[in-house]
C-alpha positions in Angstrom: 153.4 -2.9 17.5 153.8 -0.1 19.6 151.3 2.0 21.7 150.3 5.0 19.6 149.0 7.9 21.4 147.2 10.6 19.8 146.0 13.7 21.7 143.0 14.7 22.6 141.5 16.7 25.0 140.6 16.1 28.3 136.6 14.7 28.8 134.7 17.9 29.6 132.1 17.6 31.4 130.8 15.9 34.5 132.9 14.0 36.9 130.3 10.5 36.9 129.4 10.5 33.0 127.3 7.6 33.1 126.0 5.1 35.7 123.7 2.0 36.3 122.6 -0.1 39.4 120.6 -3.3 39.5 119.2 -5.8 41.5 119.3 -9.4 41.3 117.5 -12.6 42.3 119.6 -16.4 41.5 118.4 -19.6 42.6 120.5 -22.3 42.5 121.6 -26.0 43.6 124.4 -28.4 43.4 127.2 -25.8 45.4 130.2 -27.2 46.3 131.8 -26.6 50.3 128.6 -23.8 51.1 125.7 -25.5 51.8 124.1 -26.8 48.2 120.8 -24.9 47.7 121.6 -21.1 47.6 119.4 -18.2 47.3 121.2 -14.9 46.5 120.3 -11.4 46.3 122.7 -9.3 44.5 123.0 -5.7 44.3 125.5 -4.2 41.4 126.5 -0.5 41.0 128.6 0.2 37.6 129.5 3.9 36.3 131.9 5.1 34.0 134.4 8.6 35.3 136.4 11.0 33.9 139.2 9.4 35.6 138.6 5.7 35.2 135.4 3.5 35.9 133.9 1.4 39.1 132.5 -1.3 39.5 130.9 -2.3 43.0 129.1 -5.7 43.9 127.5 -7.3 47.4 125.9 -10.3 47.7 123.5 -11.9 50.6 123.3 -15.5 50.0 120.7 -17.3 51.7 121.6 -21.4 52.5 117.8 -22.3 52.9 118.0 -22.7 56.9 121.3 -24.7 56.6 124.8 -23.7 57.5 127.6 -25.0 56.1 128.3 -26.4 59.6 126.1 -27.1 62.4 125.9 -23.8 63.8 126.7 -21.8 61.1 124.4 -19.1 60.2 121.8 -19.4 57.9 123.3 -16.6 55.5 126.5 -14.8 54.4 127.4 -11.9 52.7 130.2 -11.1 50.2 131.2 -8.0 48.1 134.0 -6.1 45.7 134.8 -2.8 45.3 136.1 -2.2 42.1 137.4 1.0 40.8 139.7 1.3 37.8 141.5 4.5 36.6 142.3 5.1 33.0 145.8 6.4 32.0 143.9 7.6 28.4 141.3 9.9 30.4 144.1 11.4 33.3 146.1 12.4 30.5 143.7 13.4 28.2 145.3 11.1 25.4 143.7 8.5 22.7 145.6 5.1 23.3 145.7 2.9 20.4 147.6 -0.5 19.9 145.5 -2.7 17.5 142.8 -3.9 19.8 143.6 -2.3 22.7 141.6 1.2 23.7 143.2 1.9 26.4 145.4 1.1 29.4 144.3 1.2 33.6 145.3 0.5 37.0 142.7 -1.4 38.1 142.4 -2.1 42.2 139.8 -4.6 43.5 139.2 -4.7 48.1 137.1 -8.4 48.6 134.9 -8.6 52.1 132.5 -10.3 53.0 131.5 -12.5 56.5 134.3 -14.0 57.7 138.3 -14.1 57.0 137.6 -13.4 53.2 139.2 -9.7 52.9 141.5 -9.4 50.3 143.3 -6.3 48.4 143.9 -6.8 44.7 146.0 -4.3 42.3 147.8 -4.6 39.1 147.9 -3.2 35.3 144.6 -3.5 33.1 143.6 -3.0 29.5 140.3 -2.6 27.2 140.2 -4.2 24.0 138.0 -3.7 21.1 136.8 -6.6 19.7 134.4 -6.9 17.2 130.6 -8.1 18.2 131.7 -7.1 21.9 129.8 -4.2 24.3 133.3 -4.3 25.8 136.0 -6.6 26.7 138.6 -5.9 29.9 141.4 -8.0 30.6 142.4 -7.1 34.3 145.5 -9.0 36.2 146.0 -8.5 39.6 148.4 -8.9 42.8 146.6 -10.6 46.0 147.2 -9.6 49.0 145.0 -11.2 51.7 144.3 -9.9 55.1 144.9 -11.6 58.4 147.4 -14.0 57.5 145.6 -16.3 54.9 147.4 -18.4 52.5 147.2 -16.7 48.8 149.3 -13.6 49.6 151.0 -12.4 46.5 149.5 -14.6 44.2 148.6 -13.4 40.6 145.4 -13.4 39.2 144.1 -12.7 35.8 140.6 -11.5 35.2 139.1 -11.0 31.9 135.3 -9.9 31.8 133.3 -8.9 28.6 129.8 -8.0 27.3 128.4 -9.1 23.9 124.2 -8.6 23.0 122.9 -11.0 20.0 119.6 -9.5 18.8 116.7 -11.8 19.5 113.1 -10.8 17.4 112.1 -7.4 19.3 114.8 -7.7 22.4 118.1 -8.9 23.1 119.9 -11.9 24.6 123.2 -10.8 26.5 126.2 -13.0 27.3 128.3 -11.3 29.8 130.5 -12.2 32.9 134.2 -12.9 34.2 136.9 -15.8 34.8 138.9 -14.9 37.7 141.8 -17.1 37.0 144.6 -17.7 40.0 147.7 -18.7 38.5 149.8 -19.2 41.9 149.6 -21.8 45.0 150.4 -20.4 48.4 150.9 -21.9 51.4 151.8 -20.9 54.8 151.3 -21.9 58.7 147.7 -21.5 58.4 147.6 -23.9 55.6 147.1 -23.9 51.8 146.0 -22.3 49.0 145.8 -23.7 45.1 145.1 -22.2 42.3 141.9 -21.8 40.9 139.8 -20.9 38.0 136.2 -19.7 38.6 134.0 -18.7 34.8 130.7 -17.2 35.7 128.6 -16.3 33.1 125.4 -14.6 32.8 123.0 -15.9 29.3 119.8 -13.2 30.2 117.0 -12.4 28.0 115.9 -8.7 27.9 112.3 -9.3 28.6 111.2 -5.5 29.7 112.3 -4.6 25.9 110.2 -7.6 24.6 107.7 -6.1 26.4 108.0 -3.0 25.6 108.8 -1.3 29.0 111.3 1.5 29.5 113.3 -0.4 32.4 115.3 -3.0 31.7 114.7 -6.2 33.1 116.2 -10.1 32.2 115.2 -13.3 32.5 118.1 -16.0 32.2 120.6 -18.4 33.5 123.7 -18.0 35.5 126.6 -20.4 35.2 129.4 -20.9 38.1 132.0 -23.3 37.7 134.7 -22.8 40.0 137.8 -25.3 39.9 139.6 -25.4 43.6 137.1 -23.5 44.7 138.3 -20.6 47.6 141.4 -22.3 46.5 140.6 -25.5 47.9 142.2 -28.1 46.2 140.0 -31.1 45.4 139.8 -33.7 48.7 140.7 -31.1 50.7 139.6 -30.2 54.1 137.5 -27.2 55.6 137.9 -26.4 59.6 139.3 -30.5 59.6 136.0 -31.2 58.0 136.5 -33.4 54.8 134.9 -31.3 51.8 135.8 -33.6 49.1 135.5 -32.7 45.8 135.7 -28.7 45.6 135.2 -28.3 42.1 131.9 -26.5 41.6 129.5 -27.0 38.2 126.2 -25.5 38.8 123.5 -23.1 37.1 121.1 -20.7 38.9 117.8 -19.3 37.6 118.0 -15.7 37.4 115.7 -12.5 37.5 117.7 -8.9 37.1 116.5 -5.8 37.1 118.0 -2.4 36.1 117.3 1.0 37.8 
């Protein structure tokens, strides 16, 4: 089927038409190559444009006084920068192909503590599917920074949003799989490929309660085959890691602003 494209006008109106930020607590065990009892605070920033949309995350994980070496720091930090821009908004056209609502550029810059910058690009699409807030299906170029294996390696990112009514609230499934299809491998050594699925399952509980912020209760699962691309009995600074696959669930506390 081809892409039909009916126009429209351009969307009037202010340049940031809708935005959200939140703050959120996880607790959690059972990590694999990080120490295995992690405490992380997370701060997310999501708003939609005229042009396109962003997304923006940082983490500070806390490793409950241990390191993942001896003399390691106690902590880390990681983030993405995510913005996206929309072919249908820039030209003011309706793009329609079955499911898909429309079709993005969508650019992703990793960082974070450490040799863990990376610069992600590549062609995106939303799809309507029925029951789902939304559903994006993102692929993406890597290009790391500093000479790190898992340079031009593709990745392929699909993350979604989909709200069950429970009595007088909600209970919302939403998350991502960032799926690396390519190995890499250069002087500095190797990268694998790797398929991380984290999922949030969060009860609304400020609705429940009738209060006008939102705020969830709820679970967070990370599993994370070859994780960083580690492939299983592999080997961290020549320290053995041994199995890097990661199956774990955190507690989790968000709250909306």
């Amino acid at each position: 089927m081809g892409i039909g494209l009916v126009s429209g006008p351009v969307c009037a109106g202010e340049l940031v038409q809708w935005h959200t930020n939140s703050l959120t607590y996880l607790y959690g065990k059972n990590f694999k190559i990080d120490p295995p009892i992690q405490q992380t605070f997370t701060f997310e920033h999501a708003s939609a444009w005229s042009v396109g949309d962003l997304f923006i995350f940082i983490d500070q994980i806390n490793f409950n006084g241990k390191g993942a070496n001896e003399g390691d720091d106690e902590r880390t930090h990681y983030g993405e920068f995510s913005p996206r821009l929309s072919f249908g908004k820039i030209s003011g056209t309706h793009i329609a192909a079955g499911p898909v609502t429309d079709i993005l550029l969508s650019m992703t810059y990793e960082f974070g503590k450490g040799d863990t910058e990376a610069y992600l690009i590549g062609p995106a699409i939303d799809l309507a599917i029925p029951g789902f807030d939304y559903f994006q299906l993102n692929t993406y170029l890597r290009k790391t920074d500093g000479g790190r294996p898992g340079d031009n390696v593709w990745q392929i990112t699909p993350a979604w949003s989909y709200t069950i009514p429970v009595g007088r609230s909600d209970l919302v499934i939403d998350g991502y799989i960032d799926w690396v299809v390519d190995n890499d491998e250069n002087s500095r050594g190797e990268y694998h490929a790797n398929v991380h699925i984290n999922p949030q399952i969060k009860y609304d509980l400020g609705k429940a309660l009738g209060w006008r912020e939102k705020v969830y209760v709820g679970i967070e699962y990370d599993y994370w085959k070859n994780k960083y691309g580690i492939k299983d009995g592999g080997y961290v600074s020549e320290q053995f890691v041994g199995t890097t696959d990661q199956n774990t669930a955190s507690l989790l506390l968000k709250a909306h602003f």
